[in-house]
N, C-alpha and C positions, 0 to 999 in steps of 0.2 A: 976747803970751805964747803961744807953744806949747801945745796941748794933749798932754797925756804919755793913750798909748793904751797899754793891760795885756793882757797876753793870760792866759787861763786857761786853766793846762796840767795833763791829767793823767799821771801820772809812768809807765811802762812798769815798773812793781817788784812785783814778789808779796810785797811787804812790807806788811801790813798797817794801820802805822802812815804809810803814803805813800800812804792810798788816800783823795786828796780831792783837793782842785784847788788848785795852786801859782798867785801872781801875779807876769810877770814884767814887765820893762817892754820893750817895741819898737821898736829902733833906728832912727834913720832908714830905711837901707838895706833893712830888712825888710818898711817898714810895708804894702807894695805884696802881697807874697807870705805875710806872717802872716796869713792868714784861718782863720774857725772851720773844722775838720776837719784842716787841715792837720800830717804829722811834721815834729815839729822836733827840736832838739837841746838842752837846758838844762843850765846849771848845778847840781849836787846838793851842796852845802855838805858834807850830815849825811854824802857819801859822798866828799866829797874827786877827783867827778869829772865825767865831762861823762853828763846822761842820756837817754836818746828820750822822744819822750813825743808830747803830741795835746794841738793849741790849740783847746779847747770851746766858748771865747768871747773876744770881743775889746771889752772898755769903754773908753771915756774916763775917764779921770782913774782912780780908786780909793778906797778906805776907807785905806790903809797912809799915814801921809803921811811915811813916812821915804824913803830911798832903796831902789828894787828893784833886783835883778838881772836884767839884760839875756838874751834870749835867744841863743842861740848861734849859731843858724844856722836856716833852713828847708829840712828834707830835700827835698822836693816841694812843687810848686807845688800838688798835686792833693788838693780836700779827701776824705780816704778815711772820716775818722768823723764819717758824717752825725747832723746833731741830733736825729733816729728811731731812729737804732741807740746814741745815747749816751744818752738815756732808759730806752731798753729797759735797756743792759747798768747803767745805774747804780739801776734799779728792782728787779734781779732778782739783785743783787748783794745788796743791801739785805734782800731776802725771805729769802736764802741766808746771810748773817751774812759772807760774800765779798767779794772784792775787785773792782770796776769794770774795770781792767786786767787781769784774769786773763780776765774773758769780752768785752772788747773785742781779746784775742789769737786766741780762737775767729774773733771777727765777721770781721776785717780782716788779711787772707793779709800773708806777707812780700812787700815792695817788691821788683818785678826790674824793674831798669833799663831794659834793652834792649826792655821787654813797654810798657813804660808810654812811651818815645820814640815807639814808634812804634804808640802805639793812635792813634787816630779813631774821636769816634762817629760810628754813622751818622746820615746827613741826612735820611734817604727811608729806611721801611720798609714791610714786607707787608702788604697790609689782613687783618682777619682776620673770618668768619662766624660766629657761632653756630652751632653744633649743638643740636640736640633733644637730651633726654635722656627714653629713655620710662617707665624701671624702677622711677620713681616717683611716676608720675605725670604728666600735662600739666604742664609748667611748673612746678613744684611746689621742685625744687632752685632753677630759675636766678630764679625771684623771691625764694627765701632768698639767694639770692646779693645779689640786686642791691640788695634792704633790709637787709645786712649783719646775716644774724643768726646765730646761734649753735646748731650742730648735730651731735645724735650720727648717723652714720648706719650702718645696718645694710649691708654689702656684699652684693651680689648673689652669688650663689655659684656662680659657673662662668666658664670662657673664653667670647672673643670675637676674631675675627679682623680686622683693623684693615685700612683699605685697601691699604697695603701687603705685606697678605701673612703679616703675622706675627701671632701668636696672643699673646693678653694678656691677663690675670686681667680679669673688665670692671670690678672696680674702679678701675682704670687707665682705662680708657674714659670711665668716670664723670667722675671727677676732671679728665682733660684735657677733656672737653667745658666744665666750671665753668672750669677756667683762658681757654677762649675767648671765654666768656661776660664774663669777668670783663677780658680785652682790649678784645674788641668796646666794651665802655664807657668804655675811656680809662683804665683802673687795671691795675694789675701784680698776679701772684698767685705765693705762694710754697709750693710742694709738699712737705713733709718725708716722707720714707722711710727705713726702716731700713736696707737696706744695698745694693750695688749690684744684686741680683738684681731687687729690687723697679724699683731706679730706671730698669734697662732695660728693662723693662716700659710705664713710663709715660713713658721718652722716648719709645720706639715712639709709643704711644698720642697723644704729643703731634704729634710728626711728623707724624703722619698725618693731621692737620686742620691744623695750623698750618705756616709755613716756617720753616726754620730759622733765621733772624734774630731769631725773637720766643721761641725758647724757648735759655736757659741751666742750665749745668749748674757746682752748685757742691758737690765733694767728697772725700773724701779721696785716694784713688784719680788724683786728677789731679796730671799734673806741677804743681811751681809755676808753673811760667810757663802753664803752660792756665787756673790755678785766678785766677791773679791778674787774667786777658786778660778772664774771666766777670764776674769782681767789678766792673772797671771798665764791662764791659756793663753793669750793674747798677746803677752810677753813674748813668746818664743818665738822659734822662727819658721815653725811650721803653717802653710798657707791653711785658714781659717774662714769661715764665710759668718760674721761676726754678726749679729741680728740685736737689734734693740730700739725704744724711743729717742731720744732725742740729743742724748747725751753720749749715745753708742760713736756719733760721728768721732768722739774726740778719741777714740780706741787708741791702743797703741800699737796699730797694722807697721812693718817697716817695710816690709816690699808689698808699698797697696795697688794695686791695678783695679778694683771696680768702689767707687762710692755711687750708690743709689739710693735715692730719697724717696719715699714712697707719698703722696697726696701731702706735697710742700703747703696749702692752703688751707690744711688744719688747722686750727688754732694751739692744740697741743706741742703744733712745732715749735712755738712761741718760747724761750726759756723765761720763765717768771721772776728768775734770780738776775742780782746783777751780774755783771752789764746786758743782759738779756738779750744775747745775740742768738738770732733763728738758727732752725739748722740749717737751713739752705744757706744762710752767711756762712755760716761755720762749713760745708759741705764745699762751697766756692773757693772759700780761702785753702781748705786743705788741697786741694785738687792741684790750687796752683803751684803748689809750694811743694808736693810730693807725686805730681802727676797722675799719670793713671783717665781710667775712663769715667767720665761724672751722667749720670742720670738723673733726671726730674722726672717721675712717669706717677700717672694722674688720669681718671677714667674724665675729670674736668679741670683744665689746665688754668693755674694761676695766673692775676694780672705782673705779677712778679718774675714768673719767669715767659711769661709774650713779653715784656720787656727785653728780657733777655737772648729772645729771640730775633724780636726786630732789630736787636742792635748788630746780630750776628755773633753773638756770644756761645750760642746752644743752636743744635741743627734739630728742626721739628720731625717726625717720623712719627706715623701713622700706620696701623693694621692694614693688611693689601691680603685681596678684598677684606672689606667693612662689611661686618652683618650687623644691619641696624635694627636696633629693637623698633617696640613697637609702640609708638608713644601715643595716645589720646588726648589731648590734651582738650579741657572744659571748663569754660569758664560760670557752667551754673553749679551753685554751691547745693540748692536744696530740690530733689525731684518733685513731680507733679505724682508719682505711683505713693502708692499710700503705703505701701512697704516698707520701698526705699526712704520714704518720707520721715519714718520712725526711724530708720538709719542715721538720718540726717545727710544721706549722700545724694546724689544724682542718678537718677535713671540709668544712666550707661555706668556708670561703675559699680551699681545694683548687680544689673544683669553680669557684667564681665565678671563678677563676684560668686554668683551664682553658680556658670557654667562652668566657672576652673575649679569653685568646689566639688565640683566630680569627681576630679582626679588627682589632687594635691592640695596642698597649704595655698594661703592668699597673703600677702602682709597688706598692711595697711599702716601708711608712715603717717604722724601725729605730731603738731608742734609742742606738746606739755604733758607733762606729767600728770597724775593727781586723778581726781575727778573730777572738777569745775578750778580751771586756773584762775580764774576770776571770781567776785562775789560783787555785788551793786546793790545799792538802796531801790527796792521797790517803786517808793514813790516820787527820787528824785532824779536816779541812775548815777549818781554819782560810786563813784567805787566804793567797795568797804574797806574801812580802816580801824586798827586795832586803837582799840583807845586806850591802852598803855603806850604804845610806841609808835604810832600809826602806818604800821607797815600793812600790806595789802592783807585780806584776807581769804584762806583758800575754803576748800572741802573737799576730804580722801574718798569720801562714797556718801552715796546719796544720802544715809540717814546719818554722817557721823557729824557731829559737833562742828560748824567753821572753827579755825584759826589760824595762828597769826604765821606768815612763811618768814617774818624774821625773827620774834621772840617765840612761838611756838606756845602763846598764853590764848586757851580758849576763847570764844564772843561769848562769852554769858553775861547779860544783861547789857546788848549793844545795842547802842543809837544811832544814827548817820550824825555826823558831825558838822552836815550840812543842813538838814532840815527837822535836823531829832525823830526821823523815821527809825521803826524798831522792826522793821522786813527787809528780808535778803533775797532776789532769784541770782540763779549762776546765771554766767556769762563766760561762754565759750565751753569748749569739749574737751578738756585732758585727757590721758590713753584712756583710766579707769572706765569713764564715762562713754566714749567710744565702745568699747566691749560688752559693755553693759546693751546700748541699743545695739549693736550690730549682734549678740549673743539673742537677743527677740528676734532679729530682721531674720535669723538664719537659724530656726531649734533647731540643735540635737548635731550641732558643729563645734567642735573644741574651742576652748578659745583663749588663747595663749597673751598673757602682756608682758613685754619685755621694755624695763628703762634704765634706771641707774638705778634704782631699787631692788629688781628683779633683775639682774644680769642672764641673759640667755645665748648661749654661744651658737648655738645648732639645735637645729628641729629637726625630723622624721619627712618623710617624704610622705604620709596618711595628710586626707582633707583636716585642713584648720585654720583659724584666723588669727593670726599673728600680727598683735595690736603694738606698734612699736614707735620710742620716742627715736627722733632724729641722732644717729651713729649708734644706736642700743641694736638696730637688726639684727637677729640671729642667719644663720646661713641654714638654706633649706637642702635638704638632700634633692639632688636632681633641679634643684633651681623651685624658686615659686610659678604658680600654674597662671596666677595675676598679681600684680601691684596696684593698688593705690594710694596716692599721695593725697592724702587732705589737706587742708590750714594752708593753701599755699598763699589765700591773700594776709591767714594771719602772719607767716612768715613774709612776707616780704615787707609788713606795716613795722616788722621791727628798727629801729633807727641805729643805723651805724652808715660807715661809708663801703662797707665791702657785704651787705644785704644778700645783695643780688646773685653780686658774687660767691656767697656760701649758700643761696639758695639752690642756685646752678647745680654746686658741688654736692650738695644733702640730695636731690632728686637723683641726679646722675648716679653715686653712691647705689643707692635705694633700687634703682633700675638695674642696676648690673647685678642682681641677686637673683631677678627671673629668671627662668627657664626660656630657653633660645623658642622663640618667636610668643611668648606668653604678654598676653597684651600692659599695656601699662594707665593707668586712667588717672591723668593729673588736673585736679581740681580746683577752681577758684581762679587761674592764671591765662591770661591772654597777652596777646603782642607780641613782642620781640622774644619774651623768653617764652613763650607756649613755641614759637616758631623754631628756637632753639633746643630744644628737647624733642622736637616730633623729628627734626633734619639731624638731630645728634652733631652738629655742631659746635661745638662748645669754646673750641680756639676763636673761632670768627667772633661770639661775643665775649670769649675773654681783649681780642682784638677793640673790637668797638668799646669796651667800656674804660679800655687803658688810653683810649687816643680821646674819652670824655676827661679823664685826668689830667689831662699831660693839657690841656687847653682850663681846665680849672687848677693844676700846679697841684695836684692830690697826689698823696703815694699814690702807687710806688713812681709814678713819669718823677717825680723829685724825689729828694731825702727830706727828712725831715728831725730836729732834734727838741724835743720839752727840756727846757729848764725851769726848775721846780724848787724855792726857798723863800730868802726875805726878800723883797724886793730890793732894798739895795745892794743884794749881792746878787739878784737876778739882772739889775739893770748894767751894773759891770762888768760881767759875763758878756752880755749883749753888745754892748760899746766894746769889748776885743775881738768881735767875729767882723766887726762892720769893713773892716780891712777886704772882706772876700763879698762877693756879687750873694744877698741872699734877700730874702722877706719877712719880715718880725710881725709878730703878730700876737698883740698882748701890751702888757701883762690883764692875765685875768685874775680876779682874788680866789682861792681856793680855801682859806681857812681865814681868822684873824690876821694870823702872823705871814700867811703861806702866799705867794703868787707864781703864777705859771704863766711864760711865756714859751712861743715857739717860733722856732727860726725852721725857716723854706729856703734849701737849696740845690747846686744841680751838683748827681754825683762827681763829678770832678773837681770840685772842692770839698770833698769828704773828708783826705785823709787835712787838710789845714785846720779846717774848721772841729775837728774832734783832737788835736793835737793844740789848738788856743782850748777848745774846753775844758779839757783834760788841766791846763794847764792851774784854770781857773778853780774847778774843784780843790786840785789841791792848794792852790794859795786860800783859798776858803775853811778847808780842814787846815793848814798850819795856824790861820787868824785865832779860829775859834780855839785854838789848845794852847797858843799864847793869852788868849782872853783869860781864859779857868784860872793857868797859874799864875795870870798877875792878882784875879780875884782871889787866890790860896785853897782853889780849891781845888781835890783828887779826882782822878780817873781821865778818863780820853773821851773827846766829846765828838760827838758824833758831826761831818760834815753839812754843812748850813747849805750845800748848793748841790742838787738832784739833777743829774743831766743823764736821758734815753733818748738812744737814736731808733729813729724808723717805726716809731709808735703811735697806732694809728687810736689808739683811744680817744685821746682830745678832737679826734674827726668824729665819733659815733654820732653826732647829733645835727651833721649837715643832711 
């Protein structure tokens, strides 16, 4: 008698009611090439057609004793979802009330044929040394490394110049020497960063102790066939020091010994797809499930992981000695010197402007883009609005045209739509317009603007002003001679619940670019946070603003989950959580048809409460697909009940 072999496939559907493992049976001709990880092709009944999918497991015999349906085919011989990256995505799927397939689409790039013929791994690779690391100590990181433990770390705050030449936040320096560390021992390590500025930094950094063969790059930015070439590096089993955004966490490392996450309070960490799980989620659940050492390191540390601290989860660790920069802080916006005046800066950050242009570059950090981020009726001050769509109105330079920053339709022949005024003055300083005055306050000084427009990665070490929007700074050879941070009262007027929080983290950022003892002159800002930047503090008020939380019931001290549809499938939703200790709040309307409510509660009824939601979703998409075909009509309808955990958007406006 034959043994009949099953394979456990999961389906490639963002349908939420397809998200668990099909059993199919394995034809002869297959049984050689149907192994776990491998795309194949199945059969889909419910969908009348043929579907992709990924063999999890392969048993003998089964639980079904009727007859299966046969596999279709095997795309690739090559297993791509390893049984580390199918745990992770179905654990963290799980946490997120998500689907398994939607975050094994992040983990595992599209198939290119022609990339995957003619890979080979290699046979022979580079030995690799340790480096010291001294900023913390003797030895102090690489035996947290090597006993896999769990750590917040505070970022050294300034550059360092790497052997080859190029200049690098020395958090980067740090991190790559833990990655060599973490080879030297026979295990792979996976670097997460927010976005490619950061990651050039710490390829540098990697380069420059390690060969190229041991370090990979996985991210968005890469062609597909680059991204796919990595992945399969990745594959093997040679130790790799694996560098990417945000989606690198889900690598497929099998002896991992270092995950580090580099400034977890980006917002790029965010995944914007569903189930939208952060890295730091993603980075926590891997760790635990495949060990190894986990880092958070952050020149300003998140309310997310001081959480994680005070619980006792992550051991805090800080530079020994601390060279503190030099911080200014002032809360006058416009000087009394008639100079500085035309600047529109302050006396003291005139002068400290001045003196460092001696001898090097100055930057100067800006909340906006543009020329004038704002435009206002003359006679009423009411803002200007476009009068096709009434979205705000800008201006790129002083003589060009206002218009519209959402439909991008000139103001010609524009009214206030509040008093039928037909005058406009700007309102507020975008980089443009900054450069513009500080290029008079200082002739015959270069004058550099760098945003998302103008991408600038690195400047020269020669005198210049370097007018930059918030995370656009370029890196200065030998550090900048001064910083100044402007807009700090317009940055903080912006309304969300983590302000402050990312005000902290844009300055700190900004500051760690200077030149070791180069003064820093932060303008507009007093109190607690002027006193937090001049002391370099930055955990005490990550401290203090997570223990304002946890007494207001705000992330992160809670969880928190949106649910997002018709009302009465949000209020039903609502009515199966009530079983667990939480706080409803809502529903609010969002569209006609739409309402959004949010449940408050403590992480220890996390995984309950995302396993009733979870539940819900899909009795919501089954309703709605028996609704179509009782009405006789085609196609798959999209699910009626939206549910994010840990999303802090519906707080922007406390």
């Amino acid at each position: 008698m034959t043994l009949r072999l099953t394979a456990r496939v999961l389906i490639d559907s963002p349908l939420p009611q397809l998200d668990r493992l099909f059993d199919y049976s394995i034809p002869q001709p297959l049984i050689e090439t149907a192994v776990p990880g491998v795309r194949v092709k199945v059969p889909l009944r419910s969908a009348g057609r043929v579907a992709d999918g990924y063999i999890v497991d392969v048993t003998a015999g089964g639980d079904y004793a009727g007859t299966l349906s046969e596999l279709d085919s095997v795309v690739s011989p090559i297993s791509v979802l390893t049984p580390e990256v199918w745990a992770l995505a179905r654990r963290a799927a799980d946490r997120a009330a998500g689907t398994a397939s939607d975050i094994v689409r992040l983990a595992v790039p599209t198939r290119q044929v022609r990339v995957e013929k003619a890979f080979v791994h290699a046979t022979t690779v580079s030995p690799v040394a340790p480096h010291p690391i001294d900023f913390y100590g003797p030895g102090v990181l690489e035996s947290a490394v090597a006993s896999g433990r769990r750590l917040a770390i505070d970022a050294v705050p300034y550059l360092t110049e790497v052997a080859t030449g190029v200049w690098v936040g020395t958090w980067a320096v740090t991190l790559a020497a833990l990655a060599a560390v973490t080879l030297a021992s026979g295990r792979s390590a996976i670097l997460a960063v927010p976005d490619y500025r950061d990651q050039e930094q710490l390829v540098a950094a990697l380069t420059a102790i390690l060969a190229a063969d041991r370090v990979v790059r996985l991210d968005a930015r890469q062609s597909n066939s680059d991204r796919y070439r990595g992945f399969l590096r990745a594959l093997g089993d040679t130790p790799l020091a694996i560098v990417g955004n945000r989606s690198v966490v889900y690598a497929p490392a099998k002896n991992l010994g270092l995950i580090a996450v580099w400034d977890d309070g980006d917002p790029l960490h965010s995944e914007p797809l569903s189930p939208y799980v952060h890295t730091r989620d993603a980075a926590l659940i891997r760790q635990e499930l495949q060990g190894g050492a986990l880092l958070f390191m952050a020149h300003s540390r998140s309310t997310d992981v001081e959480r994680l601290v005070e619980v006792g989860y992550l051991a805090s660790v800080s530079p020994k000695p601390l060279v503190l920069p030099k911080v200014i802080p002032t809360a006058q916006q416009v000087a009394d010197d008639s100079v500085a005046a035309r600047a529109r800066i302050p006396s003291t950050a005139w002068r400290e402007a001045k003196l460092a242009l001696q001898s090097g570059p100055v930057l100067v950090q800006v909340a906006r883009p543009g020329y004038a981020p704002r435009l206002a009726c003359i006679d009423c001050g009411f803002t200007s609005r476009c009068i096709r769509c009434e979205g705000p109105l800008h201006q790129n330079t002083a003589r060009a045209v206002p218009s519209c920053s959402w439909c991008g339709a000139l103001a010609v022949g524009w009214t206030c739509s509040n008093c039928t005024g037909e005058r406009m003055r700007q309102i507020g300083n975008g980089a443009a317009r900054t450069a513009d005055e500080l290029g008079r306050a200082f002739p015959g000084i270069k004058v550099i603007v760098a945003d998302g427009e103008r991408p600038i990665l690195t400047v020269g070490a020669e005198p210049a002003l370097v007018i930059a929007t918030i995370g656009a700074e370029p890196i200065a050879a030998g550090g900048y001679r001064a910083v100044l941070l402007l807009d700090g009262e317009r940055m903080l007027a912006r309304e969300s619940l983590r302000v402050a929080e990312d005000c902290v983290r844009w300055w700190s950022n900004a500051i760690a670019l200077a030149a070791r003892g180069a003064p820093t002159v932060l303008v507009g800002v007093g109190g607690a946070l002027a006193s937090t930047m001049a002391t370099w503090r930055q955990s005490d008020y990550a401290r203090s603003e997570l223990s304002d939380r946890r007494r207001l019931r705000f992330p992160p001290a809670v969880r928190v989950a949106t649910l997002t549809g018709a009302v009465e499938v949000v209020a039903a939703a609502v009515e199966t959580t009530k079983a667990e200790p939480l706080d409803v709040l809502g529903p609010v309307d969002v569209d006609a048809s739409t309402v959004r409510t949010i449940v408050r509660f403590d992480y220890a009824h996390g995984a309950e409460i995302a396993a009733t939601l979870r539940a819900e979703v899909i009795q919501a998409a089954t309703n709605r697909r028996k609704t179509i075909a009782i009405a006789g009509k085609r196609g798959a309808a999209r699910p009626t009940l939206k549910v994010r955990f840990d999303d802090i958007e519906p707080f922007r406006d406390v």
